[in-house]
mmCIF file of the N, C-alpha and C atoms, coordinates in Angstrom:
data_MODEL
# 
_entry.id   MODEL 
# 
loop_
_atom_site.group_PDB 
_atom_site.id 
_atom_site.type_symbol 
_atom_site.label_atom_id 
_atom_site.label_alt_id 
_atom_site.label_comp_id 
_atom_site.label_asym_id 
_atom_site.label_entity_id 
_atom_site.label_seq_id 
_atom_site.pdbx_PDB_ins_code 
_atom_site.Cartn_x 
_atom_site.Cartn_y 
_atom_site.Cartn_z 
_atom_site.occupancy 
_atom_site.B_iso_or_equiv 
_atom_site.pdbx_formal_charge 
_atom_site.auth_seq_id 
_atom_site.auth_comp_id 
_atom_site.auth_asym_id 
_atom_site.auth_atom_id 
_atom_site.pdbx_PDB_model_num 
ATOM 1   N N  . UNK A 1 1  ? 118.336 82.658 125.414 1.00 0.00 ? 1  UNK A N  1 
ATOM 2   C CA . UNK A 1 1  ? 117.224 81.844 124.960 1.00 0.00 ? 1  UNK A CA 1 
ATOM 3   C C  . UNK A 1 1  ? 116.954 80.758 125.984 1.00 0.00 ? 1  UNK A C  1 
ATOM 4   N N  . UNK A 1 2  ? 116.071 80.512 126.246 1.00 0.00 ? 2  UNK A N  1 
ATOM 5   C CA . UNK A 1 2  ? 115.236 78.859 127.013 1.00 0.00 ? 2  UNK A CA 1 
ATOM 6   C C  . UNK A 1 2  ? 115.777 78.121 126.731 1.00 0.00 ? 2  UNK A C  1 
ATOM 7   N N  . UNK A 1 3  ? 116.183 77.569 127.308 1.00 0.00 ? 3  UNK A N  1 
ATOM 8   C CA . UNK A 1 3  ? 116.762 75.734 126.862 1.00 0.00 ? 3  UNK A CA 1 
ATOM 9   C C  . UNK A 1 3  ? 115.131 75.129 126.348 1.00 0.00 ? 3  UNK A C  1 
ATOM 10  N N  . UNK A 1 4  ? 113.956 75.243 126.660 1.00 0.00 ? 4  UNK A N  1 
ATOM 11  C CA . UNK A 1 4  ? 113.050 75.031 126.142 1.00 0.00 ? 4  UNK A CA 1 
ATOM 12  C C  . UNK A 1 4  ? 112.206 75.510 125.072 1.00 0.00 ? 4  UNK A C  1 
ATOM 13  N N  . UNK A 1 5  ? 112.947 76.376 124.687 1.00 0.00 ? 5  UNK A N  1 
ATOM 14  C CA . UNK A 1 5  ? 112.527 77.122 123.548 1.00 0.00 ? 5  UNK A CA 1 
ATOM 15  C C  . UNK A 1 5  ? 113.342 76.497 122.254 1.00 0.00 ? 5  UNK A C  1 
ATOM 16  N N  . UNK A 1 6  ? 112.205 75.933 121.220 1.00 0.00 ? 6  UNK A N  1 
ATOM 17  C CA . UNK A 1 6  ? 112.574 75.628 119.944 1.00 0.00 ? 6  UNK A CA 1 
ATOM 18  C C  . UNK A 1 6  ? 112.253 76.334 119.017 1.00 0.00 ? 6  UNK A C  1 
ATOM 19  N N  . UNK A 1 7  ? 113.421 76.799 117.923 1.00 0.00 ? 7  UNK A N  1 
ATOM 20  C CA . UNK A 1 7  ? 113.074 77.940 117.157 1.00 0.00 ? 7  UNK A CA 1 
ATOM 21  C C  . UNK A 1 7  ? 112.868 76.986 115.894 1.00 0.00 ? 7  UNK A C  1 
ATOM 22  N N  . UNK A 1 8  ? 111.735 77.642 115.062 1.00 0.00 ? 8  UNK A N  1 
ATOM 23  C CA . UNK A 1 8  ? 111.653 77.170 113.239 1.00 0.00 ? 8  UNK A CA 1 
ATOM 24  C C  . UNK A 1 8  ? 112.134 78.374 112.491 1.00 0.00 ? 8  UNK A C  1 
ATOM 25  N N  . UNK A 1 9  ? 112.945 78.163 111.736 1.00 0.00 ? 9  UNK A N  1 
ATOM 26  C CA . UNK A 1 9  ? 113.437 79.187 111.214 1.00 0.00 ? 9  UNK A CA 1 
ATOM 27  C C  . UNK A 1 9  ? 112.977 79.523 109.564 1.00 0.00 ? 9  UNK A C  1 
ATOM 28  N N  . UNK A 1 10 ? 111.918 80.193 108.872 1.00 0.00 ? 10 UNK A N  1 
ATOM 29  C CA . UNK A 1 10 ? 111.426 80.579 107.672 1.00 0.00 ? 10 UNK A CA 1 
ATOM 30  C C  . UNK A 1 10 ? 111.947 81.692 106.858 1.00 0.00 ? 10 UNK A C  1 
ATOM 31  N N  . UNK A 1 11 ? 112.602 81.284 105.931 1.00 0.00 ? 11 UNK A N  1 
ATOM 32  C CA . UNK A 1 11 ? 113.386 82.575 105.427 1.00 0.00 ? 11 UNK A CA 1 
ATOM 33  C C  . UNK A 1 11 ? 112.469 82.499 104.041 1.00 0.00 ? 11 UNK A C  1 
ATOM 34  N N  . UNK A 1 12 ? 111.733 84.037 104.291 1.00 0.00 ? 12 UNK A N  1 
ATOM 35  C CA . UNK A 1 12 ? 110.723 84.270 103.342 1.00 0.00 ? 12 UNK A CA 1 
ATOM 36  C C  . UNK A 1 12 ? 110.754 84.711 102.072 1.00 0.00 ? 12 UNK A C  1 
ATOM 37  N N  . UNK A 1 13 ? 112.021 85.507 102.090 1.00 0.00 ? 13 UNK A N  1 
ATOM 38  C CA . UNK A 1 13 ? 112.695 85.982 100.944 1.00 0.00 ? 13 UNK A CA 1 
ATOM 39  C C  . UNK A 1 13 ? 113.023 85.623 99.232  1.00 0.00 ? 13 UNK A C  1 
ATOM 40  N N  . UNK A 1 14 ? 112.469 84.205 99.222  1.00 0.00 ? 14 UNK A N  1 
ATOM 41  C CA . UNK A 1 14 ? 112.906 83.297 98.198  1.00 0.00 ? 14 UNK A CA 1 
ATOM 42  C C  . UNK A 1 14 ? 111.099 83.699 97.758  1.00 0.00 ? 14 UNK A C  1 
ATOM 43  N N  . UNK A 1 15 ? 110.258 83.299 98.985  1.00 0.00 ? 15 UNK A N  1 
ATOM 44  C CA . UNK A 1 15 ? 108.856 83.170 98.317  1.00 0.00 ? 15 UNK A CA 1 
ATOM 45  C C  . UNK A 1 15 ? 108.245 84.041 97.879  1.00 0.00 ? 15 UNK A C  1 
ATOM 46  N N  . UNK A 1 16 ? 107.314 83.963 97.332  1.00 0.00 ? 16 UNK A N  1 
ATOM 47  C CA . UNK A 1 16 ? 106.626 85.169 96.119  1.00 0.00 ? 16 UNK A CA 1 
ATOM 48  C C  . UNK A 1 16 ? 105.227 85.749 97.218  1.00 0.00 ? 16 UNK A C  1 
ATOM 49  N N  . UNK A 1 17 ? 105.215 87.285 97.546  1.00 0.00 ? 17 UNK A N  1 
ATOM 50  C CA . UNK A 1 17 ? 104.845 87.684 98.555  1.00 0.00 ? 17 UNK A CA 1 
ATOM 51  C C  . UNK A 1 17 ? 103.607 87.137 98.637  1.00 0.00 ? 17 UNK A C  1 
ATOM 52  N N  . UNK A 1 18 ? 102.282 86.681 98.046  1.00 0.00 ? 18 UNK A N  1 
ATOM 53  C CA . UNK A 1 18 ? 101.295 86.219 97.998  1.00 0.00 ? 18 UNK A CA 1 
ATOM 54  C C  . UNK A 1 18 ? 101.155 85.148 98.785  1.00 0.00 ? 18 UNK A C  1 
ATOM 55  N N  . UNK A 1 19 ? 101.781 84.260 99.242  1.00 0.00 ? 19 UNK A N  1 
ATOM 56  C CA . UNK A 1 19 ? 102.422 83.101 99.765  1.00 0.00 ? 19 UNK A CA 1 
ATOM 57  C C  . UNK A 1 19 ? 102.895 83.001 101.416 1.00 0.00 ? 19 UNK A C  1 
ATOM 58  N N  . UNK A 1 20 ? 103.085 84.242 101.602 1.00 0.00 ? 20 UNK A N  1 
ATOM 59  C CA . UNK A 1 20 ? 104.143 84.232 102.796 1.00 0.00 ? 20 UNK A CA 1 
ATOM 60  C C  . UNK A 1 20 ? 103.094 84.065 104.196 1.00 0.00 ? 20 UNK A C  1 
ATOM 61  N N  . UNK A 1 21 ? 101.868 84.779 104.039 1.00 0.00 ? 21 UNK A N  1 
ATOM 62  C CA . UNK A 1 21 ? 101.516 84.447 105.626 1.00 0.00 ? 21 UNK A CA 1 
ATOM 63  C C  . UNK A 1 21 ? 100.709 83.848 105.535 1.00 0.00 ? 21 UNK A C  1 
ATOM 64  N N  . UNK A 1 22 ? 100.297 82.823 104.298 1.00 0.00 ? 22 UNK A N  1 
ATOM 65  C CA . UNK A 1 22 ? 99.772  81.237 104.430 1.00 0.00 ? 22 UNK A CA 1 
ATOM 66  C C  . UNK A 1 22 ? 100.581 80.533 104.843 1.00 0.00 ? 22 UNK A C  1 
ATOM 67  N N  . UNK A 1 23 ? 101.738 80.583 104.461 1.00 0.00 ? 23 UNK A N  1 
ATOM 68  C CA . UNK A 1 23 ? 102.940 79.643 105.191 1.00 0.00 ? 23 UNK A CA 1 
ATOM 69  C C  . UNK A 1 23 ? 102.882 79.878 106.243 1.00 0.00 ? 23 UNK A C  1 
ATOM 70  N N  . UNK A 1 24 ? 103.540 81.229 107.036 1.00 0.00 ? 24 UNK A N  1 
ATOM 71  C CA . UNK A 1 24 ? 103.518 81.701 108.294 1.00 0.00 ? 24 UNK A CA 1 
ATOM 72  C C  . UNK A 1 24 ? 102.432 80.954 109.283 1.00 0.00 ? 24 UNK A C  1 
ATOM 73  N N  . UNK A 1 25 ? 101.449 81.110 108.727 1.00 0.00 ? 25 UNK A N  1 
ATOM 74  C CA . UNK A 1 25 ? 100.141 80.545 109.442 1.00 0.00 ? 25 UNK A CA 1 
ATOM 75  C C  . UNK A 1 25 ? 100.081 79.550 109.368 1.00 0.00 ? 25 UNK A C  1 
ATOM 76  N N  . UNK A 1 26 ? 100.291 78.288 108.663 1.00 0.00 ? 26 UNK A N  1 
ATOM 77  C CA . UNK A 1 26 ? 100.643 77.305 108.737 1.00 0.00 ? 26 UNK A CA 1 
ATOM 78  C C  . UNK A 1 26 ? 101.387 76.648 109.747 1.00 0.00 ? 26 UNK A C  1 
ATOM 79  N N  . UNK A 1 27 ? 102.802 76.700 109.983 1.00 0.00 ? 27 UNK A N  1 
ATOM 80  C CA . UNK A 1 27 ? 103.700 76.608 110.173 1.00 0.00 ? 27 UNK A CA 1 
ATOM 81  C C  . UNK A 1 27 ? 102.602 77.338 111.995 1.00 0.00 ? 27 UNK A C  1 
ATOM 82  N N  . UNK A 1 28 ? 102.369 78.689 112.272 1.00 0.00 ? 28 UNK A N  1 
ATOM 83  C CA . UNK A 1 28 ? 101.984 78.758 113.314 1.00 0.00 ? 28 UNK A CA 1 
ATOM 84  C C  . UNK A 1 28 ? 101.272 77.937 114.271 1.00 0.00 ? 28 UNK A C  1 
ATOM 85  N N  . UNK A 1 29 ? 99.859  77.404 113.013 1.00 0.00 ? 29 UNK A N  1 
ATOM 86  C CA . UNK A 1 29 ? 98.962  76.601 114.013 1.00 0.00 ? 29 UNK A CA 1 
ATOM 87  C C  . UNK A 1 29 ? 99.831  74.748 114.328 1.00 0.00 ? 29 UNK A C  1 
ATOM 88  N N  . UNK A 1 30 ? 101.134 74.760 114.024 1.00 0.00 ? 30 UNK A N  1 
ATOM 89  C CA . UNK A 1 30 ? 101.662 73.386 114.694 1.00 0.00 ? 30 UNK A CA 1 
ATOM 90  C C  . UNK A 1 30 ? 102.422 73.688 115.697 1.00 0.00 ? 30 UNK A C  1 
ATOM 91  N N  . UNK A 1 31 ? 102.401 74.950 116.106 1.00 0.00 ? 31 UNK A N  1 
ATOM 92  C CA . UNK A 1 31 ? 103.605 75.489 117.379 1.00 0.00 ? 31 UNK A CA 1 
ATOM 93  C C  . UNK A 1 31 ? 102.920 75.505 118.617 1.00 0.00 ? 31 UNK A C  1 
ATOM 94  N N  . UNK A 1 32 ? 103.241 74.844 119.626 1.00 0.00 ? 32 UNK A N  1 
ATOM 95  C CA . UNK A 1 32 ? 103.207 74.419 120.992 1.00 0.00 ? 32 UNK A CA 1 
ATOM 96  C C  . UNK A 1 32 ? 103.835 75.583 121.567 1.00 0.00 ? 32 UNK A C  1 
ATOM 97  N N  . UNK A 1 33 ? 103.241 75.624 122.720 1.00 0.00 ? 33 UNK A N  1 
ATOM 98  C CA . UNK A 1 33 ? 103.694 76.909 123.773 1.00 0.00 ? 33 UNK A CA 1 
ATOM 99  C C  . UNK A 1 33 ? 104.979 77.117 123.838 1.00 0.00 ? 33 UNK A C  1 
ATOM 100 N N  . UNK A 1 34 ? 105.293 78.445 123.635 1.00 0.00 ? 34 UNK A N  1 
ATOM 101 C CA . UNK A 1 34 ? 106.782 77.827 124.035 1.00 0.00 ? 34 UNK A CA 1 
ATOM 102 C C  . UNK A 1 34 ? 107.972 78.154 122.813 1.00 0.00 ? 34 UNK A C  1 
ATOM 103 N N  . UNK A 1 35 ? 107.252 77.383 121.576 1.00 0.00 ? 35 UNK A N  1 
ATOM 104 C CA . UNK A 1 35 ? 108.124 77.387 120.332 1.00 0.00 ? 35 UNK A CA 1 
ATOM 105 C C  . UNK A 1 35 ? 107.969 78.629 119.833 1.00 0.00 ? 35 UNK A C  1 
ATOM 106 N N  . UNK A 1 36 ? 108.961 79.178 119.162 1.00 0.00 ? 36 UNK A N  1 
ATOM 107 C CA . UNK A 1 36 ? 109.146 80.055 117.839 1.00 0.00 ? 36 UNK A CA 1 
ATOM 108 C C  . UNK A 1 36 ? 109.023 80.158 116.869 1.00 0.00 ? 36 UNK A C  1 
ATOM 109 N N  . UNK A 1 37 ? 108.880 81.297 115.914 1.00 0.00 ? 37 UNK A N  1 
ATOM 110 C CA . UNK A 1 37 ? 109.097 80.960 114.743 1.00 0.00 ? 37 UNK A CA 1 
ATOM 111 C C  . UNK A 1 37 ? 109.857 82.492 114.179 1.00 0.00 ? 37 UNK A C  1 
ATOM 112 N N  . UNK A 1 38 ? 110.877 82.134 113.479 1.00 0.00 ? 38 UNK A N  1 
ATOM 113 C CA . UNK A 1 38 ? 111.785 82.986 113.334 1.00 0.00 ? 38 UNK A CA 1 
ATOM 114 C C  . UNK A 1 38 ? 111.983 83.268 111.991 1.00 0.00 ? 38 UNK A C  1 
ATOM 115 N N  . UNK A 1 39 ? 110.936 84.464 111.644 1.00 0.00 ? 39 UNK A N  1 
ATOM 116 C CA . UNK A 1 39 ? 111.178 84.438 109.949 1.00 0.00 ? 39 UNK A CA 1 
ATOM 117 C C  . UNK A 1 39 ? 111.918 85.564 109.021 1.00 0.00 ? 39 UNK A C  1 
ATOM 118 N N  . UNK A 1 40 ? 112.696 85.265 107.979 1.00 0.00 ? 40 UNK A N  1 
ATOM 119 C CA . UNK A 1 40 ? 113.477 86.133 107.591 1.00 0.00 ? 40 UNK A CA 1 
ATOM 120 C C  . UNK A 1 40 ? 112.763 86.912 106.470 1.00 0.00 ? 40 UNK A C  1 
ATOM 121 N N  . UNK A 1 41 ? 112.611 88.143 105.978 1.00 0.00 ? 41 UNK A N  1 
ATOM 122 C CA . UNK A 1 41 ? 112.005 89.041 105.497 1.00 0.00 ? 41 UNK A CA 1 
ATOM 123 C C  . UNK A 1 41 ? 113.122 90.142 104.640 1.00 0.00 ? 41 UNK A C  1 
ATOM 124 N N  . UNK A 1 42 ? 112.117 90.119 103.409 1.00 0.00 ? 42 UNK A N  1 
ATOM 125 C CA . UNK A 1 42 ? 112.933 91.375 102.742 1.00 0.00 ? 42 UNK A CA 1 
ATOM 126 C C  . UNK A 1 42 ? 113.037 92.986 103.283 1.00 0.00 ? 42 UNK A C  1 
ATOM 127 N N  . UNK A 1 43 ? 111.557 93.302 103.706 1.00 0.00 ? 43 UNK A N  1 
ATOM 128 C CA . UNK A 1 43 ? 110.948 94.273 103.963 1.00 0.00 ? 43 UNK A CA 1 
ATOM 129 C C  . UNK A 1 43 ? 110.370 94.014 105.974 1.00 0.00 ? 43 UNK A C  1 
ATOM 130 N N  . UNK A 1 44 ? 109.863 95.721 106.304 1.00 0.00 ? 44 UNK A N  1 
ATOM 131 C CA . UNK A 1 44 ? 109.538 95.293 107.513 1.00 0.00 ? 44 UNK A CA 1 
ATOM 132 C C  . UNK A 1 44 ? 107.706 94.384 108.087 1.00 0.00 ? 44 UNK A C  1 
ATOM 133 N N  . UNK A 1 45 ? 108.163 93.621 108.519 1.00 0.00 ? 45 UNK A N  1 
ATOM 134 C CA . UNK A 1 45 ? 106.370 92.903 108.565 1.00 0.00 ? 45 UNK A CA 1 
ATOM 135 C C  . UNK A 1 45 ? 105.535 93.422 109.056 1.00 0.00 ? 45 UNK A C  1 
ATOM 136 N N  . UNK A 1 46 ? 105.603 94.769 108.708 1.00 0.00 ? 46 UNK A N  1 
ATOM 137 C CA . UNK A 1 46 ? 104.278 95.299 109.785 1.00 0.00 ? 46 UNK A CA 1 
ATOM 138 C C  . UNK A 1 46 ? 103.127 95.078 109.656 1.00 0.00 ? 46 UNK A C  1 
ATOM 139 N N  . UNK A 1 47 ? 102.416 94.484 108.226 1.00 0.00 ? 47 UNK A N  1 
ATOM 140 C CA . UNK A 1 47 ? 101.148 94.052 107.697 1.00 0.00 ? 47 UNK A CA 1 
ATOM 141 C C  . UNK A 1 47 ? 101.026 92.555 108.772 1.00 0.00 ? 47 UNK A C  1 
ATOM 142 N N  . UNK A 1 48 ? 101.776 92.363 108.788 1.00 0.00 ? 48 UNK A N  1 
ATOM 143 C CA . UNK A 1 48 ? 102.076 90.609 109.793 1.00 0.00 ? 48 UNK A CA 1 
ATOM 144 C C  . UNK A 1 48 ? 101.839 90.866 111.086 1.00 0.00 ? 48 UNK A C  1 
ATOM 145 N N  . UNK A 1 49 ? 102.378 91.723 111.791 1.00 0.00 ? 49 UNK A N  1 
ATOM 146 C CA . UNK A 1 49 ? 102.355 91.783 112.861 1.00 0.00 ? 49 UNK A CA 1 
ATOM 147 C C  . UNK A 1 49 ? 100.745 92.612 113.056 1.00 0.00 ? 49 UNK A C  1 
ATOM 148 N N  . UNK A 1 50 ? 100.396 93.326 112.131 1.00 0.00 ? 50 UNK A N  1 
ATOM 149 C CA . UNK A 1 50 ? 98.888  94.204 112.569 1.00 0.00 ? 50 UNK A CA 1 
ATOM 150 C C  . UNK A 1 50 ? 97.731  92.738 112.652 1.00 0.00 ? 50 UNK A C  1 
ATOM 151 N N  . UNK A 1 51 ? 98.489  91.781 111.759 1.00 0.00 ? 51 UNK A N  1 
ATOM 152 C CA . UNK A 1 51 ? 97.360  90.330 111.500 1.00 0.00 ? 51 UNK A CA 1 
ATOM 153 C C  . UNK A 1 51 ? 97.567  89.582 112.743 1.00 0.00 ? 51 UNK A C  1 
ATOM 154 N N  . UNK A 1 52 ? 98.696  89.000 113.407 1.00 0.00 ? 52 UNK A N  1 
ATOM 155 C CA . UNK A 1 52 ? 98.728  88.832 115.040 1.00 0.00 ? 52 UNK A CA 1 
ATOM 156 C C  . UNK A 1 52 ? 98.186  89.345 115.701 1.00 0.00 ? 52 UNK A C  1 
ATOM 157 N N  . UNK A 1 53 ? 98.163  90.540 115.818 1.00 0.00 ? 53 UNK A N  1 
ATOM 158 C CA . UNK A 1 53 ? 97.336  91.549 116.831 1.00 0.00 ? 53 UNK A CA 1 
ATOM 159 C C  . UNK A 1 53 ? 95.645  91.271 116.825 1.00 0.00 ? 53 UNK A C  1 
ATOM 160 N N  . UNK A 1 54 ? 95.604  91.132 115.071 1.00 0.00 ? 54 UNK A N  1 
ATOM 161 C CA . UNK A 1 54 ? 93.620  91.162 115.190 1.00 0.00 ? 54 UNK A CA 1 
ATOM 162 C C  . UNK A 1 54 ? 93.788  89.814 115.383 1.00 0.00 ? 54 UNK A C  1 
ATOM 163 N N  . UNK A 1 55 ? 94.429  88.899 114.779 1.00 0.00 ? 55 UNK A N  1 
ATOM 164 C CA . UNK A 1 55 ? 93.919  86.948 115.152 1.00 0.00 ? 55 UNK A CA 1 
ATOM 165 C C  . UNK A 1 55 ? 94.670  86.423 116.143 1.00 0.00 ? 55 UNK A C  1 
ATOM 166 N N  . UNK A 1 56 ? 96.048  86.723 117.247 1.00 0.00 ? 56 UNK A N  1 
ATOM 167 C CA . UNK A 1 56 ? 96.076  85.865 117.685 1.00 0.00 ? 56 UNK A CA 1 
ATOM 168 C C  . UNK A 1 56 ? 96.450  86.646 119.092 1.00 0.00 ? 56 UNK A C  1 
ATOM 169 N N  . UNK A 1 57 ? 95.434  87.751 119.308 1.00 0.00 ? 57 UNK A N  1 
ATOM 170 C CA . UNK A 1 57 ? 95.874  88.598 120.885 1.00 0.00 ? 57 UNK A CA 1 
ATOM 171 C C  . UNK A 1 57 ? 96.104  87.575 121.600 1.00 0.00 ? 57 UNK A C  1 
ATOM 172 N N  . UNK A 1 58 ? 97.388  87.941 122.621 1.00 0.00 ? 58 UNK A N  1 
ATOM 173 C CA . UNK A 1 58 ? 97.690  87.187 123.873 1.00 0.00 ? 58 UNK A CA 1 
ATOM 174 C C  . UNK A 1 58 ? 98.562  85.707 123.506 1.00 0.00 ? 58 UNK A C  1 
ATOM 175 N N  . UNK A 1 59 ? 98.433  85.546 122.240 1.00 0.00 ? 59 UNK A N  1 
ATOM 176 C CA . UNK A 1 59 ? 98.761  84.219 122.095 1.00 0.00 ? 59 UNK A CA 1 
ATOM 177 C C  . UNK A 1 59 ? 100.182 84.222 121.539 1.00 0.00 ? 59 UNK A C  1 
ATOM 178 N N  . UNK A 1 60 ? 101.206 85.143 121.187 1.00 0.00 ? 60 UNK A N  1 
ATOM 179 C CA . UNK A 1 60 ? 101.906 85.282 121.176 1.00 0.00 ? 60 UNK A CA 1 
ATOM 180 C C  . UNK A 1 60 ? 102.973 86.667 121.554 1.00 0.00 ? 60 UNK A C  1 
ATOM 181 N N  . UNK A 1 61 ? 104.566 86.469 121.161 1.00 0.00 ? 61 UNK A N  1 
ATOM 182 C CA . UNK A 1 61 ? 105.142 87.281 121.496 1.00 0.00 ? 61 UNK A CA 1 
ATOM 183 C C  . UNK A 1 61 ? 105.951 87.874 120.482 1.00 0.00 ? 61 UNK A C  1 
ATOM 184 N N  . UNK A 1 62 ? 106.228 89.320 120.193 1.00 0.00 ? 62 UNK A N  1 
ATOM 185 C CA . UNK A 1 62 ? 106.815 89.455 118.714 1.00 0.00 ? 62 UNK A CA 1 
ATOM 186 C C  . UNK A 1 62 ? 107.836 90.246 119.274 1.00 0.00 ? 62 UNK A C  1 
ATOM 187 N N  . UNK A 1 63 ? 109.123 89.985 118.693 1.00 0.00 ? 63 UNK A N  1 
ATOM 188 C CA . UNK A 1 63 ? 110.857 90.521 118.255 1.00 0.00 ? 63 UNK A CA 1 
ATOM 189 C C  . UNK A 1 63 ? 111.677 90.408 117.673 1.00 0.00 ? 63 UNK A C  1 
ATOM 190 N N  . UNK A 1 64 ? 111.601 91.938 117.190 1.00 0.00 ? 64 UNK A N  1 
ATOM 191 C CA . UNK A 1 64 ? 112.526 92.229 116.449 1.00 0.00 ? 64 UNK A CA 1 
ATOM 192 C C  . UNK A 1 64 ? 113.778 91.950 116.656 1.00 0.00 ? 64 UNK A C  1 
ATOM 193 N N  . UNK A 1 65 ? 114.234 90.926 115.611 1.00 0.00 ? 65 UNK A N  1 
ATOM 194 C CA . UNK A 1 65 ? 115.994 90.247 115.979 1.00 0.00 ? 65 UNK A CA 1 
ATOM 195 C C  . UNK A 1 65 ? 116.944 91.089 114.621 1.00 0.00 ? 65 UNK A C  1 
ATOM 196 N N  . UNK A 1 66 ? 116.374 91.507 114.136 1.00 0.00 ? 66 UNK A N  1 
ATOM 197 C CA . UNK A 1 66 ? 117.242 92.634 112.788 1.00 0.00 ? 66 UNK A CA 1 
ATOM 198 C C  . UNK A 1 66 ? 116.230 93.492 112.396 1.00 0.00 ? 66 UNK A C  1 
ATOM 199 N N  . UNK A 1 67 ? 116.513 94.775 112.165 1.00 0.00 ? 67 UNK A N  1 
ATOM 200 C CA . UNK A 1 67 ? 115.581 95.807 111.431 1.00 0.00 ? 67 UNK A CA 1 
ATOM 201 C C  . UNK A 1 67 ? 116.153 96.445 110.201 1.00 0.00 ? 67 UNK A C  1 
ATOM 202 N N  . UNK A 1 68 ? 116.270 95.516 109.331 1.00 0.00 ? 68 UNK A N  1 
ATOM 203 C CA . UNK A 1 68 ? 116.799 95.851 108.397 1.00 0.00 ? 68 UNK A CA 1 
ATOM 204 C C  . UNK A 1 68 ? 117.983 96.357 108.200 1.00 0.00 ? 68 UNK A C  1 
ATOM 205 N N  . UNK A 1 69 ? 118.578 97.124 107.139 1.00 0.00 ? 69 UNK A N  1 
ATOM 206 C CA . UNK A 1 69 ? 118.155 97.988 105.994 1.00 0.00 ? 69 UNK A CA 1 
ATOM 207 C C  . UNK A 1 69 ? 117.509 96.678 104.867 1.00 0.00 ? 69 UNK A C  1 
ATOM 208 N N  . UNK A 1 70 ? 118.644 95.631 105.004 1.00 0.00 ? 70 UNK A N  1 
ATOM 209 C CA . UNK A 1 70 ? 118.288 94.923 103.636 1.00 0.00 ? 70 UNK A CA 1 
ATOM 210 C C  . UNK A 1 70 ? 117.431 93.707 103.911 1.00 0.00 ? 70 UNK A C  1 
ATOM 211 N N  . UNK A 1 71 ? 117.587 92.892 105.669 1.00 0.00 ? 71 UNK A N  1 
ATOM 212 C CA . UNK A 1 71 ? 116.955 92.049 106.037 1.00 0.00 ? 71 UNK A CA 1 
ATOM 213 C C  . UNK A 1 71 ? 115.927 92.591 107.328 1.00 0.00 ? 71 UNK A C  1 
ATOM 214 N N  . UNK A 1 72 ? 115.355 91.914 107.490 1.00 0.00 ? 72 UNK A N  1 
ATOM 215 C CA . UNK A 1 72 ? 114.275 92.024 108.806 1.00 0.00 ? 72 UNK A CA 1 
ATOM 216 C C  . UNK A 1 72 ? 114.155 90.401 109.328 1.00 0.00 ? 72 UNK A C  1 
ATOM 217 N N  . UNK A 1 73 ? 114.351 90.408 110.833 1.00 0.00 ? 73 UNK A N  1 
ATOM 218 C CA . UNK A 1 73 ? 114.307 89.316 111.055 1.00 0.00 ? 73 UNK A CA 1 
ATOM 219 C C  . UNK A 1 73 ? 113.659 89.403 112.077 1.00 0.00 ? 73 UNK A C  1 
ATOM 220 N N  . UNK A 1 74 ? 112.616 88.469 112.316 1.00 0.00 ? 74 UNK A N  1 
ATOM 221 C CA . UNK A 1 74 ? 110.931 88.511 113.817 1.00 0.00 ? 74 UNK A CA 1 
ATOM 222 C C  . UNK A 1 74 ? 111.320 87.157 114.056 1.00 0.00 ? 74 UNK A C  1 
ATOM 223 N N  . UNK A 1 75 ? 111.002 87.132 115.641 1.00 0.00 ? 75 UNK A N  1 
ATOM 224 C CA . UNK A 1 75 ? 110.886 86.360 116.270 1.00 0.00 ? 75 UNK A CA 1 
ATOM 225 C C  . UNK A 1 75 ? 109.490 85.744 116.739 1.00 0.00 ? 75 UNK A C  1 
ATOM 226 N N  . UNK A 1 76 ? 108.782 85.630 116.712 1.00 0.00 ? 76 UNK A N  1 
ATOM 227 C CA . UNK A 1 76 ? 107.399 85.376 116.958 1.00 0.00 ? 76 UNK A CA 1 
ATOM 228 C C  . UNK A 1 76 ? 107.753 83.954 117.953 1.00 0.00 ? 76 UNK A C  1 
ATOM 229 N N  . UNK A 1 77 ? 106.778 84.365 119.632 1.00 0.00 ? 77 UNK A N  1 
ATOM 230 C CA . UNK A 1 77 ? 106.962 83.058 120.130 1.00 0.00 ? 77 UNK A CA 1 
ATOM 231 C C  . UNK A 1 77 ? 105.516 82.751 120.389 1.00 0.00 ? 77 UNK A C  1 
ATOM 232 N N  . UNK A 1 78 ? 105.029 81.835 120.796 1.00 0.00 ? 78 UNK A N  1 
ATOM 233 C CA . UNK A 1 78 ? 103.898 80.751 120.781 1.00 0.00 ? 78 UNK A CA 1 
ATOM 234 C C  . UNK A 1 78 ? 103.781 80.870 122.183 1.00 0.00 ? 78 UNK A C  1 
ATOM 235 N N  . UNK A 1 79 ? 102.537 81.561 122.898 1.00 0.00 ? 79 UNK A N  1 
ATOM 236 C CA . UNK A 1 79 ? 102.773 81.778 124.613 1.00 0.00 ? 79 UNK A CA 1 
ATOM 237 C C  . UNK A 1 79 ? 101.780 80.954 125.148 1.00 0.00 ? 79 UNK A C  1 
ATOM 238 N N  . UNK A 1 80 ? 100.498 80.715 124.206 1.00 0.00 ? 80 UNK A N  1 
ATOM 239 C CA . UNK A 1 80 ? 99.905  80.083 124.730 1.00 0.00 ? 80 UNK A CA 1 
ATOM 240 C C  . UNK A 1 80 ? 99.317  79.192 123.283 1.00 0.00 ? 80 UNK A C  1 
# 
């Protein structure tokens, strides 16, 4: 990892799915180049990641840090 890289860490699992990528998005538009956001998941985010792709091409970076069976864990970084 970057010594300049600051991770936020969102463990989504508690919240009620309706909820989750208002937070996400939230939490996104205060992240400076650079930062992360590292969120923990029941299931895999692929609905999340197809929504990066259409709203935030180029502007970030997505990895997979666990693929389940029971957790999923993304890395999402902030590039520009």
């Amino acid at each position: 990892m970057n010594e300049k890289e600051q991770i936020i860490e969102l463990d989504l699992r508690p919240m009620p799915p309706f909820e989750r990528h208002e937070k996400i998005f939230e939490i996104w538009e205060g992240l400076k180049p650079g930062q992360v956001l590292k969120i923990i998941n029941d299931h895999d985010p692929k609905p999340l990641h197809y929504q990066f792709e259409a709203e935030q091409t180029g502007k970030y970076e997505w990895e997979y840090v666990q693929k389940g069976p029971k957790d999923w864990i993304v890395k999402i970084k902030r590039v520009k």
